[in-house]
Every structure is written in C-alpha cells, then in structure tokens.
Rosetta silent file (secondary structure, phi, psi, omega in degrees, C-alpha in Angstrom):
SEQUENCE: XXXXXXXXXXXXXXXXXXXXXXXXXXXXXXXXXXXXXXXXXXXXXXXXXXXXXXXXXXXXXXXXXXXXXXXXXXXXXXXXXXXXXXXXXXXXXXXXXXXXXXXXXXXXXXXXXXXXXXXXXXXXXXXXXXXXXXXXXXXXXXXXXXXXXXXXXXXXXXXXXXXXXXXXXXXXXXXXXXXXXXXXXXXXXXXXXXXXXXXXXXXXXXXXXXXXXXXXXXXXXXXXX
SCORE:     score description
SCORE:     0.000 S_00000001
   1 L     0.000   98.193  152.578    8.017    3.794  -12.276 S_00000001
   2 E   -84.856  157.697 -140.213    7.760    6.639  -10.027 S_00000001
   3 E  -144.958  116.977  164.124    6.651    6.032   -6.306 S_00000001
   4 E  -127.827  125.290 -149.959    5.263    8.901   -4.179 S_00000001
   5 E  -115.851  128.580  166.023    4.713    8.485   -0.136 S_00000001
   6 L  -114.832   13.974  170.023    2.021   10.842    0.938 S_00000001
   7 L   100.580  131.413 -162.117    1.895    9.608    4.578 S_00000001
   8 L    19.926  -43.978  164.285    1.428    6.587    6.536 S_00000001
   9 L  -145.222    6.744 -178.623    0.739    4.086    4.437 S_00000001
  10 L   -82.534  156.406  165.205   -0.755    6.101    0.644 S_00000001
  11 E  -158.332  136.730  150.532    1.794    6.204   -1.989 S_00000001
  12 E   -74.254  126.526 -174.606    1.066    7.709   -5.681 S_00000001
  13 E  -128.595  123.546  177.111    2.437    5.489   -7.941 S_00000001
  14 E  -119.540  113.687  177.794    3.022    6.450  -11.944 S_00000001
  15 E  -105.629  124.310  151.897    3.848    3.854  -14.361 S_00000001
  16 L    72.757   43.656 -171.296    4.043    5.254  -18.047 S_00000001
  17 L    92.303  -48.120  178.902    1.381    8.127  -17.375 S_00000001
  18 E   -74.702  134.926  173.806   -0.957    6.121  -15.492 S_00000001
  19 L   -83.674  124.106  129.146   -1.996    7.118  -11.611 S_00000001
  20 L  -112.030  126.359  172.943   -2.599    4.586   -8.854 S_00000001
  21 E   -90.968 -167.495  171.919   -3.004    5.950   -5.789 S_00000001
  22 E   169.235  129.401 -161.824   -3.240    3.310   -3.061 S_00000001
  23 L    32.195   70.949  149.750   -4.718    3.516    0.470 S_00000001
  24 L    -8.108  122.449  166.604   -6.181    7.381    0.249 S_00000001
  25 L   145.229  101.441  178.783   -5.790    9.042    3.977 S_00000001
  26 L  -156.141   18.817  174.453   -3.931   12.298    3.803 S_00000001
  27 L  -125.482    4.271  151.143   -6.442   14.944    4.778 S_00000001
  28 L   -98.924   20.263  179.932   -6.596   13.184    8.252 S_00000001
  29 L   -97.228  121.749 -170.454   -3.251   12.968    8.560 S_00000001
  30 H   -96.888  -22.016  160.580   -1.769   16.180   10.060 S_00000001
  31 H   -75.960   33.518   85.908    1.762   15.362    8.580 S_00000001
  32 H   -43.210    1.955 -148.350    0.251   15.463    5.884 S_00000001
  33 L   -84.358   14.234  178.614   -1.358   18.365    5.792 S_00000001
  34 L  -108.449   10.080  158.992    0.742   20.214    2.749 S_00000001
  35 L   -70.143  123.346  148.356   -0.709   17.547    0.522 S_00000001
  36 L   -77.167   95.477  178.520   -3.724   19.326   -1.740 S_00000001
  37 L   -90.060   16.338  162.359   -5.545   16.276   -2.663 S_00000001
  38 L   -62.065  -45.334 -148.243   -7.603   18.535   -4.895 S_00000001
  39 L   -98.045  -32.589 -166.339   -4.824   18.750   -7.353 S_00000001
  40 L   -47.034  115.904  170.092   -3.824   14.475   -7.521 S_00000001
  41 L   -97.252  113.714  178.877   -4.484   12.936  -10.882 S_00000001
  42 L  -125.482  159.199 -178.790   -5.265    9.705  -10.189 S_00000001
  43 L  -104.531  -36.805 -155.178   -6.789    7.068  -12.580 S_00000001
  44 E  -147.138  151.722  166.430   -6.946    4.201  -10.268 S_00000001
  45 E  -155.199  123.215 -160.705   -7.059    3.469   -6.596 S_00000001
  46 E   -98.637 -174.531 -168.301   -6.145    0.492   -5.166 S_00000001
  47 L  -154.434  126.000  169.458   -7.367   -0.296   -1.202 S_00000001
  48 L  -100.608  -30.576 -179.430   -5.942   -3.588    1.007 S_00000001
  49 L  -160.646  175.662 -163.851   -8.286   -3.092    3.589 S_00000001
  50 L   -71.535  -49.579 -155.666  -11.574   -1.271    5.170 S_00000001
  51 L   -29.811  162.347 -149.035   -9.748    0.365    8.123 S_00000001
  52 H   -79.250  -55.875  177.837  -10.518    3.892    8.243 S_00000001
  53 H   -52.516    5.073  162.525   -6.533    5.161    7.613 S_00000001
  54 H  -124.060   13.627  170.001   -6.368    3.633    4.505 S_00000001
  55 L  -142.088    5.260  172.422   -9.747    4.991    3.361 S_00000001
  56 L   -12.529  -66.237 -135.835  -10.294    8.292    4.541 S_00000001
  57 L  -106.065   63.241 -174.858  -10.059   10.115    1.236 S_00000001
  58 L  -112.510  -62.900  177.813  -11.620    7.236   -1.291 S_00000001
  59 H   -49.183  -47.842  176.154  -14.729    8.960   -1.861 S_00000001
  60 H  -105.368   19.343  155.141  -14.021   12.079   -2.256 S_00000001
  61 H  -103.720  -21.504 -178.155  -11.379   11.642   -4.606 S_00000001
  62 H   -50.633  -65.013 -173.278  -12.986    8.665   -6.313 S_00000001
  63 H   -54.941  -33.250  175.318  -16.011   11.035   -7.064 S_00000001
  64 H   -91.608  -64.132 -147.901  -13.664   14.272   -8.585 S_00000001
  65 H   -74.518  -20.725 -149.555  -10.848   11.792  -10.606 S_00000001
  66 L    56.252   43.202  162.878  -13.669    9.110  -11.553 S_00000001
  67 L   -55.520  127.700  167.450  -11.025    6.371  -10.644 S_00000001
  68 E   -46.417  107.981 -166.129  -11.319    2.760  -10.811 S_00000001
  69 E  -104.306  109.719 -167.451  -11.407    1.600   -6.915 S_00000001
  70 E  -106.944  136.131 -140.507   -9.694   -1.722   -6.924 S_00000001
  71 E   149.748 -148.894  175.478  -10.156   -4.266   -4.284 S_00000001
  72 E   -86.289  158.035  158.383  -11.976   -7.284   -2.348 S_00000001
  73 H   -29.546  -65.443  172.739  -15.509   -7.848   -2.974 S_00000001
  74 H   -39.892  -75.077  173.358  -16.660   -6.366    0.013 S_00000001
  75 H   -11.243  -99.436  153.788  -14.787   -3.470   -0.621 S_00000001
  76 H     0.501  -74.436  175.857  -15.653   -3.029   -4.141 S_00000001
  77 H   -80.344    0.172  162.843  -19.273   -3.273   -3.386 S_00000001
  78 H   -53.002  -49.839 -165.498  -18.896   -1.147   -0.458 S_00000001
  79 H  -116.593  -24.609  177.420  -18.126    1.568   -2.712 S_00000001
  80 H   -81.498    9.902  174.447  -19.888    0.687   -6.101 S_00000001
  81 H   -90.281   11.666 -168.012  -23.440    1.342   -3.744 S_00000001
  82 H  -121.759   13.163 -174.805  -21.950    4.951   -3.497 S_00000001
  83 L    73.440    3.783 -171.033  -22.009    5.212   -7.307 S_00000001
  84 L   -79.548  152.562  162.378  -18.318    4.813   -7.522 S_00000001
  85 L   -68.846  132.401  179.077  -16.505    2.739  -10.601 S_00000001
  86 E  -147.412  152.581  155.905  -14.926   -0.152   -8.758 S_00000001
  87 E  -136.658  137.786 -148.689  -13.558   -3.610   -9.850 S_00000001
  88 E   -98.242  118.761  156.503  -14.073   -6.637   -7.267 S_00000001
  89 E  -133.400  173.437 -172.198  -11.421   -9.173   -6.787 S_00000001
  90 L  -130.104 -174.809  173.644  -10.499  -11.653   -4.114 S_00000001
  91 L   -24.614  123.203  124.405   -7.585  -13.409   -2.962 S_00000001
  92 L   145.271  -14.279 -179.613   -5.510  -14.919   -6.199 S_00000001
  93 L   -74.525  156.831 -174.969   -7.003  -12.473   -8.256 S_00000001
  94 E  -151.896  127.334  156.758   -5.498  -10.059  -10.658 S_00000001
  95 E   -56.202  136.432  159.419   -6.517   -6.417  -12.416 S_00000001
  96 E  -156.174  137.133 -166.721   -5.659   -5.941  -15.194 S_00000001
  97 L   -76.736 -164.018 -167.401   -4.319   -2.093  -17.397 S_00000001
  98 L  -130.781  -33.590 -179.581   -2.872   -1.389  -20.372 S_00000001
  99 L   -82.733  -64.380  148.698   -0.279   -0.333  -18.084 S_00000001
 100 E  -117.115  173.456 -175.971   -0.323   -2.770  -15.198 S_00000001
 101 E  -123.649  155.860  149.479   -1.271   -5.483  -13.503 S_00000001
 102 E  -155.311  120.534  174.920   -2.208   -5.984   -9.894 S_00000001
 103 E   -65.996  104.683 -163.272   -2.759   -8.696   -7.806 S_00000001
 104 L   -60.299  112.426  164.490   -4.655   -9.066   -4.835 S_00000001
 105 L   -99.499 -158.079 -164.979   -2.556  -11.592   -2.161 S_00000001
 106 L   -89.702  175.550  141.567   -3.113  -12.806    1.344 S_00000001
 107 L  -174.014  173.306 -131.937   -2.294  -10.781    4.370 S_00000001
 108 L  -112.686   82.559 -179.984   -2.733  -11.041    8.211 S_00000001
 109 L  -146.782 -160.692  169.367   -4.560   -7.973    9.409 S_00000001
 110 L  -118.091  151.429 -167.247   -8.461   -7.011   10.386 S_00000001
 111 L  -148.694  133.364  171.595  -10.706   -5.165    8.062 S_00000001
 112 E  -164.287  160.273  166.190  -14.055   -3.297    8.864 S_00000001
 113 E  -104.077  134.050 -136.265  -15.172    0.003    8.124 S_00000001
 114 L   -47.707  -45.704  177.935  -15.463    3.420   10.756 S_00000001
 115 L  -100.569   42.881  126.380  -19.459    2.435   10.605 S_00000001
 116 L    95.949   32.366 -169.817  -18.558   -0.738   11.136 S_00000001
 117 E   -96.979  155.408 -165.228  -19.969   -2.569    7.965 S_00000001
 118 E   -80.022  154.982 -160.077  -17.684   -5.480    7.193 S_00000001
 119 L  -108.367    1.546 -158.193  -14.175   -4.739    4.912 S_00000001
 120 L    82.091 -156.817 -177.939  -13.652   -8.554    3.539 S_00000001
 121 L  -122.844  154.596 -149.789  -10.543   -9.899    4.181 S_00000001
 122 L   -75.627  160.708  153.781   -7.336   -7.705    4.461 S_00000001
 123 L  -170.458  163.713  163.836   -4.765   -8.517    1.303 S_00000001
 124 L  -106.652 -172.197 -164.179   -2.108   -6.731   -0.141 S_00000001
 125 E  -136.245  138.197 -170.778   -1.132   -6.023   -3.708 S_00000001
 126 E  -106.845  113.545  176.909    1.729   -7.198   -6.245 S_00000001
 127 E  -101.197  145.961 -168.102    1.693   -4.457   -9.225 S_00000001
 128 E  -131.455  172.644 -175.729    3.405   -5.626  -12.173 S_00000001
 129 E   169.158  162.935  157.641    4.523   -3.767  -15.549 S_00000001
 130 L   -74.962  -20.211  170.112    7.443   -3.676  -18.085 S_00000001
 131 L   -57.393  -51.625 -177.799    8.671   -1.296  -16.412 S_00000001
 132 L  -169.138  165.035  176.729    9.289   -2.588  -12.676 S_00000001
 133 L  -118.907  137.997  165.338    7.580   -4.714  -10.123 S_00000001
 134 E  -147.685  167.321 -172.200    6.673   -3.913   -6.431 S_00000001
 135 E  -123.704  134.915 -175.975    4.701   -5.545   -3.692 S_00000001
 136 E  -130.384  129.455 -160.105    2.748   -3.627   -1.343 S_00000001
 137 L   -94.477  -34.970 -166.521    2.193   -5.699    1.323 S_00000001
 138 L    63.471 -154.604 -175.612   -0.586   -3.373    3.020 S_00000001
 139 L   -86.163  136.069  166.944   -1.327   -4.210    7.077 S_00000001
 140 L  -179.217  161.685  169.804   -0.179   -7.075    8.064 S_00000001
 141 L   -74.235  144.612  178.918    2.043   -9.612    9.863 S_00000001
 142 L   -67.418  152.426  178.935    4.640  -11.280    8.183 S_00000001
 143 L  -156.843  161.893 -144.717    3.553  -14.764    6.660 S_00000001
 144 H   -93.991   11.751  172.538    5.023  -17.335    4.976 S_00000001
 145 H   -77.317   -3.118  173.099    2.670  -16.862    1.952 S_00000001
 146 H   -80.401  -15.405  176.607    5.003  -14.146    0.997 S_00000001
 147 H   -89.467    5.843  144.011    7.279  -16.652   -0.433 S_00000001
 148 H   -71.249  -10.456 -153.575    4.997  -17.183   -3.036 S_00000001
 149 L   -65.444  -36.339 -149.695    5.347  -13.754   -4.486 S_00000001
 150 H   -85.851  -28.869 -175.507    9.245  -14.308   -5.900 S_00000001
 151 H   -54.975  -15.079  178.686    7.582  -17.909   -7.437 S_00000001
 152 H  -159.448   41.136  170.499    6.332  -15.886  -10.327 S_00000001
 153 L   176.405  141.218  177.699    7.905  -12.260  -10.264 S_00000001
 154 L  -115.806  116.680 -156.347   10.866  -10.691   -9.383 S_00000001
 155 L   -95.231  137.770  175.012   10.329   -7.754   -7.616 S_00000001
 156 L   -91.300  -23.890  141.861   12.513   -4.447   -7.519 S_00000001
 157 E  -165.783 -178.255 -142.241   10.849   -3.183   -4.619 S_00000001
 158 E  -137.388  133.341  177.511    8.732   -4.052   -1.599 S_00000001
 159 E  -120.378  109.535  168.169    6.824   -0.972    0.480 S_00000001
 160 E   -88.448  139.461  111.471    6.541   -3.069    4.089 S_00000001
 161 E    12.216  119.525  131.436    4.896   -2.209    7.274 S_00000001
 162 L  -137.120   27.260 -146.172    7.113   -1.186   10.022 S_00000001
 163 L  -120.141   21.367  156.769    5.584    0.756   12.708 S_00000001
 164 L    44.361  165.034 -175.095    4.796   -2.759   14.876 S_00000001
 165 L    76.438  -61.232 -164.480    1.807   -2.776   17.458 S_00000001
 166 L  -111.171  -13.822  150.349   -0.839   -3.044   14.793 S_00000001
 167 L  -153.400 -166.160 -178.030    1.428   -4.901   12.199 S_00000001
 168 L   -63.929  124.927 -174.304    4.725   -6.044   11.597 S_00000001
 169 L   -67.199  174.992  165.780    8.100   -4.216   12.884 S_00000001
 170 L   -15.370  -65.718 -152.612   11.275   -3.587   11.942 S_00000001
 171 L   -74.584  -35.458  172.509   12.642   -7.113   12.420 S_00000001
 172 H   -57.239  -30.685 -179.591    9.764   -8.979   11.132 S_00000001
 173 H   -94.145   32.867  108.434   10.043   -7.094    7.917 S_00000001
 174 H   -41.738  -92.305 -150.855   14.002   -8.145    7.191 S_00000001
 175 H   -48.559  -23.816  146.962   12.094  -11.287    7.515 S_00000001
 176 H   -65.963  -40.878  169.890   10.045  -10.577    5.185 S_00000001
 177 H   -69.518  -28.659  170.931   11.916   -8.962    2.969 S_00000001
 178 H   -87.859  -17.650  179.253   13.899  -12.166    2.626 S_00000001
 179 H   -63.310  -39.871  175.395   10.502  -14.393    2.253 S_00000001
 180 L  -109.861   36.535  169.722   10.102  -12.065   -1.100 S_00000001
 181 L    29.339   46.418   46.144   13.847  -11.984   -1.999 S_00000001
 182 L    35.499   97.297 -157.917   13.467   -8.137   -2.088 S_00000001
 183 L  -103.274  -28.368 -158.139   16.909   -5.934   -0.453 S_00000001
 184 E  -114.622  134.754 -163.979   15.401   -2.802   -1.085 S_00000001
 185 E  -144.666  119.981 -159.662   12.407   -2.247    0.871 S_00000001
 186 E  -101.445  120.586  176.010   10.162    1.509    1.254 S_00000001
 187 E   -96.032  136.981  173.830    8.777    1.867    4.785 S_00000001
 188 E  -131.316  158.592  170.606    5.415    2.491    5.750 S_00000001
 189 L    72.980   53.141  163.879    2.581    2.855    9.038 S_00000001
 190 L  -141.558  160.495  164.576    5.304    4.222   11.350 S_00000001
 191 L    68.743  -17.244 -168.717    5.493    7.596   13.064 S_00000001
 192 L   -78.674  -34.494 -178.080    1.646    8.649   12.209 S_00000001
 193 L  -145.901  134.315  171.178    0.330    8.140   15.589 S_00000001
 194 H   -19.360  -48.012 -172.394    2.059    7.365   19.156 S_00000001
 195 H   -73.625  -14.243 -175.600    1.589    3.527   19.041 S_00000001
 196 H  -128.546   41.191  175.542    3.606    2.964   15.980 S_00000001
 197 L  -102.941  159.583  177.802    6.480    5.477   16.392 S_00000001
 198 L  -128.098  168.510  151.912    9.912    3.886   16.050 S_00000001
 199 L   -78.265   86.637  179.058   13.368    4.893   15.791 S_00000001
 200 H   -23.863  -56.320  169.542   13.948    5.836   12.461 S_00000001
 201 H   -70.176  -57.730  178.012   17.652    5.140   12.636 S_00000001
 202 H   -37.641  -24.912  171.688   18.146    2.061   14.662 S_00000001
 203 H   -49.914  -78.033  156.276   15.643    0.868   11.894 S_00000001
 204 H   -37.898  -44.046  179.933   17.717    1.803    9.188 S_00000001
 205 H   -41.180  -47.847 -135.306   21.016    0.105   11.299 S_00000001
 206 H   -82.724  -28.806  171.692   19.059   -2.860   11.474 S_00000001
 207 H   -71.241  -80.399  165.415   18.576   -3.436    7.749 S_00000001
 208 H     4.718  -46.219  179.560   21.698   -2.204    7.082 S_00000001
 209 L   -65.176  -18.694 -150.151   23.195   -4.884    9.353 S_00000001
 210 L  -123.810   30.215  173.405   21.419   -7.617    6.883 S_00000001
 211 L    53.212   11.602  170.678   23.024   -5.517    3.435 S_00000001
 212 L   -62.220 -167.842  141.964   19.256   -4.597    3.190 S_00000001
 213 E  -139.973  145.629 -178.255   18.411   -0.690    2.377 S_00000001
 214 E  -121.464  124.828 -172.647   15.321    0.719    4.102 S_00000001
 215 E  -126.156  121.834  160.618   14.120    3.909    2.491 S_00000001
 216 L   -80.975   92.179 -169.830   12.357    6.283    4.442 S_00000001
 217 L  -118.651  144.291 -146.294   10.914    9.081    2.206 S_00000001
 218 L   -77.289  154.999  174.985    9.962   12.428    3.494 S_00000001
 219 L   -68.653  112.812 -137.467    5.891   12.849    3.018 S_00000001
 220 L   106.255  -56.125 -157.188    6.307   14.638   -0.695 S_00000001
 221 L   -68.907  163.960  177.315    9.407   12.944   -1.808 S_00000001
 222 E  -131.519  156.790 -170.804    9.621   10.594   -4.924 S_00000001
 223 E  -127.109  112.811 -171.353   11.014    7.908   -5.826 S_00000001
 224 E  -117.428  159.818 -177.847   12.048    6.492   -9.381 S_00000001
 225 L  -126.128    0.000    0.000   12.857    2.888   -9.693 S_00000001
C-alpha cells in the first residue's frame, strides 16, 4: 500500500494498482499548487464529509477519471444528481473492491455543502486489504467509538486530524491513537489555513514522548506501508 498526502486532509492511496483518492481539495489549496490534478489516476474517491475542503475537486475529477464516489447517502446522492457514479452507504456500512474494502464509521464533526444543501452525517473510513489496513478518521473529535475499530482489524496505520480548532489536536490524537491501538499515526488538517497551524515539532516531541511516531509528509511525498 502506497499512501500519498496531497494537502490538508486528500491523500492518494494505491493498493495493488487500484486508486482511491480521498477528500479531493488541492486546486484550492495554494500549498498545493504543484499538484496537476489533470494527470491523477484515480478509480475511486472516497469523501467523510460535505465541507467544502474536502470536496473542492470531486466533480471535476469524478467527471474526467469516471470514479466511483463513495460515501453517506446524502453525499452519494448529492453527487449521483450531477451524473456522477457514486455508491451510498451509512454508518456501519462497508464498500466493497476486488482490492479493498472500506467502511464508513462514526465521527464528531459538521457536514453541509458551500450552497448549503445538507452533507449527512460526518464519518470516517477504515480501508481494509491483504495488503495493509488504515483508518482515516476524517474531521472529527476524538470519541470513544474509535475503540471499536481494533475489535475487528488491526490496523498498520491511522491518518488523524491534528490541526485543533475545527477538530482534534495534537494531544487528543495520542488519545486516539491509543483508542485504535495504532503507534504510527500520518497527520492531517494542520498548517492549511491560520486557525489550524501548529508546531510541527513540539507535535512530533509529543508523540514521541508516548513511543508514538507522527509522520508529517511533505505535500508530494509517499509513503509505502
């Protein structure tokens, strides 16, 4: 499984060939802006919530790639009135590849879209494979419904929140990170805008402090697990 962070909270993820992109907003991003999102082969796109910074680019990549747009009901039909291929799932529910699987879980956020038509309810997503497992928590506060996740997968890594004010920080996600019994944990929704910058190191310290590893990857950079 390779893992690619394309800014604030998207990451390209390729298991075995297959593309999921997941929460699309990188051509409003201006650290982002040496991303071509012309060139991205994606197969799939998964979405945790309406907000606009995780859905910028859904359309108009959905519409070049043909991609599956995977998500809540709302969602889903949100985007299959736009002609798009979408598949609708709610809470508990789970997609499922040739490749992967992925589940929609709970999480603690708000969800509505920039012309304000309603998003569903926020959730994040547990992708499975033979290859590796990871949990992408999307926005949200930590909650103790993450300790269901480890009840029926064991996860290799966890891409958390950490840029606080609009979800959780730093400290909550160690706390999190032990709710899905997860050490190694890929940070996202920090640094993109003034309300959610942090101190990149002191971050790192703080995990560090708890034998944790916090991996911060450059907008670009990859990851193989």
């Amino acid at each position: 499984m390779k893992i690619q962070y394309l800014g604030h909270s998207c990451f390209l993820i390729d298991i075995n060939g297959t593309s999921i992109l997941v929460d699309p907003f990188i051509s409003g991003n201006s650290l982002a802006s040496h991303i071509d999102i012309s060139t991205l082969k994606v197969d799939f796109i998964l979405v945790t919530h309406a907000h606009q910074d995780h859905v910028l680019d859904v359309e108009l990549i959905a519409e070049r790639t043909k991609a599956v747009v995977v998500s809540n009901y709302e969602i889903a039909m949100y985007y299959g009135a736009k002609d798009l291929n979408v598949f609708a799932l709610n809470h508990g529910g789970t997609f499922v590849s040739e490749n992967f699987s992925a589940k929609y879980v709970n999480a603690i956020h708000t969800s509505s879209f920039a012309d304000g038509t309603y998003g569903g309810e926020p959730g994040g997503f547990v992708i499975s494979s033979k290859e590796k497992n990871v949990y992408i928590a999307g926005d949200t506060a930590v909650t103790m419904d993450m300790k269901l996740i480890p009840m029926s997968v064991k996860l290799d890594v966890v891409i958390l929140p950490i840029g606080d004010t609009f979800t959780m920080g730093v400290d909550d996600a160690i706390i999190a990170s032990n709710l899905v019994e997860c050490n190694k944990v890929i940070g996202c929704h920090y640094n993109t805008f003034p309300p959610i910058e942090i101190d990149v190191n002191e971050a790192k310290t703080k995990f560090n402090s708890k034998n944790k590893e916090l991996v911060l990857l450059e907008i670009g950079e990859n990851l193989s697990i």
